[in-house]
N, C-alpha and C positions, 0 to 999 in steps of 0.2 A: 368789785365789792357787790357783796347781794343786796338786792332793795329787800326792806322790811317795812309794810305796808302802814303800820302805827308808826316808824319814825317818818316815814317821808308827810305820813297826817300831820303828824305834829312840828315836823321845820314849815309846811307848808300855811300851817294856822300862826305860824309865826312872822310869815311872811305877807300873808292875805288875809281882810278882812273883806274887800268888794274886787272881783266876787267872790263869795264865799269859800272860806277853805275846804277843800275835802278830807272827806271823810275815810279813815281805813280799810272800810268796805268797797269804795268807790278803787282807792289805788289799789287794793286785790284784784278789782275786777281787769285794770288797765295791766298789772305785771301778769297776768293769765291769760292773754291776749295776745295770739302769736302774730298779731300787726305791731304792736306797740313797742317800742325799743325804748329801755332804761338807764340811765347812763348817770350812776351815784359815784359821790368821795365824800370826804369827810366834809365840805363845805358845801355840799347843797345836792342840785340832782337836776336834771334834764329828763324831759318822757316825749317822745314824738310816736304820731303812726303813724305808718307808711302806708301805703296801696299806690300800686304799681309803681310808676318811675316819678311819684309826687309823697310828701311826706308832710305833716302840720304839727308842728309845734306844739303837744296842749299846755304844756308849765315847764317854766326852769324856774328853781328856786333857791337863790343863794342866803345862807346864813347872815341872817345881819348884822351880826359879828365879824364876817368873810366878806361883808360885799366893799363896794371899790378898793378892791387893790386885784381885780382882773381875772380875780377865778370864773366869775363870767361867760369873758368874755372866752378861757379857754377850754371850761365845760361845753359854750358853745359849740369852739371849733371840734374837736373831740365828735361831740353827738355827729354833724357835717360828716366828719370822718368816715363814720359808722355807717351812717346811714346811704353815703355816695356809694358804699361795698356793696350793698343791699340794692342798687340801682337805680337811687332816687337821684333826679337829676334837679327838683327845686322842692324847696321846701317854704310853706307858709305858715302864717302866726297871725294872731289879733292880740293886740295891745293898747290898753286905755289911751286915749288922744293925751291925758293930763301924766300919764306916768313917765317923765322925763328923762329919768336913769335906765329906762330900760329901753327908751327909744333911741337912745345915746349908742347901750350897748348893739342893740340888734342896727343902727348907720354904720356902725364900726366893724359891722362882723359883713356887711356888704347885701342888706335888707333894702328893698325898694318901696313905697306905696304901691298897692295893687288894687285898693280898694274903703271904704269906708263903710261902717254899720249904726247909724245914725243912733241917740240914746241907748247904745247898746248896755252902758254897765249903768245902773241904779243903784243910786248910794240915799241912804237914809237923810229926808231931810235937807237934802240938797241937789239941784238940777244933776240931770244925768248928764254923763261922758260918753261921746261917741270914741265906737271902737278902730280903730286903724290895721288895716290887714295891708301887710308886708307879706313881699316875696324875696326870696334869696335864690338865683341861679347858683346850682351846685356844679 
């Protein structure tokens, strides 16, 4: 399926308030990006980029409509797929300390702690969240 740069903005603004959702501009610039690998269905989207035999995660984001019942977790494995072809042999991600469901999915899909980013996300109003950087051997 093709990415189109205003729907992925807008499931994404559906999905993210901290940190902030991006913006249509922003996902043009990532699907014009011959690092960057896209990987949409009807229920959400994966984007990672790769450089050399490592890849990062920057957003998967399922429809909240769609989320637990595992499309997730197999959008996940899919991107994995794609991105093992392309050479990459680990791939990392940062994910808020407090965001539980997705630190659930990324245990399950075989995510390690690799690191921490101490008040990395800033939420209005209230103490920040440090960021947690997982790694996954591909």
């Amino acid at each position: 399926m093709l990415a189109d740069p205003a729907v992925l903005a807008t499931l994404h603004a559906r999905c993210f308030t901290v940190p902030r959702p991006w913006s249509a501009d922003e996902f043009g610039g990532l699907l014009s990006d011959k690092n960057c690998v896209v990987l949409n269905d009807t229920s959400g989207f994966a984007i990672a980029r790769v450089v050399l035999d490592e890849a990062e995660l920057l957003t998967i984001c399922i429809a909240p409509e769609s989320q637990n019942q595992g499309h997730g977790a197999r959008l996940l494995k899919a991107l994995h797929k794609l991105i093992v072809a392309k050479g990459v042999q680990s791939v990392f991600l940062e994910v808020a300390q407090n965001n539980h469901p997705a630190r659930r999915l990324y245990a399950s899909s075989g995510y390690i702690d690799a690191g921490i980013r101490r008040d990395y996300y800033q939420f209005s109003g209230k103490a920040a969240v440090h960021a947690l950087v997982l790694r996954c051997g591909l």
